[in-house]
C-alpha positions in Angstrom: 13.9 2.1 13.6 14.0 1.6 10.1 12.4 -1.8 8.7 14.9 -3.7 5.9 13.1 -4.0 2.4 13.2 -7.2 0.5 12.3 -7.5 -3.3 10.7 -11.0 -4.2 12.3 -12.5 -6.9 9.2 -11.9 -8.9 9.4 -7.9 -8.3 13.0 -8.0 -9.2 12.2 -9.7 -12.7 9.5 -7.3 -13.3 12.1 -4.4 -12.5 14.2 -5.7 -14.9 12.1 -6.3 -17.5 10.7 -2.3 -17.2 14.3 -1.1 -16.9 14.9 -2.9 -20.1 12.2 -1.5 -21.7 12.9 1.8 -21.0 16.5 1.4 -22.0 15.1 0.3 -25.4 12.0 2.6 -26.1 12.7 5.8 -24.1 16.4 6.5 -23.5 18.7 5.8 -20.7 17.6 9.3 -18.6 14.3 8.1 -18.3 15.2 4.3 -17.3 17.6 6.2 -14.9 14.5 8.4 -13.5 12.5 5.0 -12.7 15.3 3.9 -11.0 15.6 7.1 -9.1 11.8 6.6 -8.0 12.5 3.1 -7.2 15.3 3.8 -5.0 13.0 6.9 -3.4 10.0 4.7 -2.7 12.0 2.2 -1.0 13.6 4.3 1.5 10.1 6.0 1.8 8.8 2.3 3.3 12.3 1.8 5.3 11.2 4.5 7.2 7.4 4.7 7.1 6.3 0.9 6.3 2.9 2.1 6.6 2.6 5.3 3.9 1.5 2.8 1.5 -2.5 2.7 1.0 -4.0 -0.4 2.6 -5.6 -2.8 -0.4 -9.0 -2.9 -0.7 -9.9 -6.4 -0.8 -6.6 -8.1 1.0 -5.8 -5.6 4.2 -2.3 -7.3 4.8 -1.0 -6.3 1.0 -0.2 -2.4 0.5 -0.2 -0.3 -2.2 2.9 2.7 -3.0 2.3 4.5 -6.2 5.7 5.3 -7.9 5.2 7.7 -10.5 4.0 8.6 -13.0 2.8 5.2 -13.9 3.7 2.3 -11.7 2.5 0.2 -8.6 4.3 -1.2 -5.5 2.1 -4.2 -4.1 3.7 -5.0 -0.6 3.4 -6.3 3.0 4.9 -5.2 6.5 6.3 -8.2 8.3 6.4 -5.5 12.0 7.6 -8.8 13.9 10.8 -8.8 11.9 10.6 -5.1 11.1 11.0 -6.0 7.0 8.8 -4.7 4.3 8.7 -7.0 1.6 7.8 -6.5 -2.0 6.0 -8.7 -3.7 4.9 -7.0 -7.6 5.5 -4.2 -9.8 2.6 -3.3 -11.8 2.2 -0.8 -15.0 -0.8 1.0 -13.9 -1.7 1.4 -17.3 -2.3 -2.1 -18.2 -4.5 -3.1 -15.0 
């Protein structure tokens, strides 16, 4: 059964402000591409809540690399079946 994936309000403002980025320094193919890989990622943890690599120093927070340069942070709620989103980090400014 697939779980339901919820975006915190906080990884929705973050999408928003990469999207807008994109849109303004790169073009509007490569803001669609993140999108794209947004969309693929989060189908990838509707159906395998688990694929993401397990944190290093928090084991209920996961990690889903969507690429080529950012960084799912989530958590599996099974009880509920919902994966929920909590950041989206630029890999390059960690």
């Amino acid at each position: 059964m697939a779980h339901t994936v919820i975006w915190s309000e906080k990884a929705q403002q973050q999408i928003n402000q990469i999207i807008n980025y994109l849109y303004d320094n790169w073009s509007f193919e490569v803001a669609g591409k993140f999108t794209d890989q947004l969309v693929e990622s989060s189908e990838q943890l509707a159906l395998f809540p688990f694929s993401g690599k397990e944190n290093e120093k928090l084991n209920a927070l996961r990690e889903l690399y969507v690429k080529p340069y950012h960084k799912l942070y989530y958590t599996v709620i099974d009880g509920r079946d919902e994966v929920y989103i909590l950041n989206v980090i630029d890999t390059r400014q960690q």
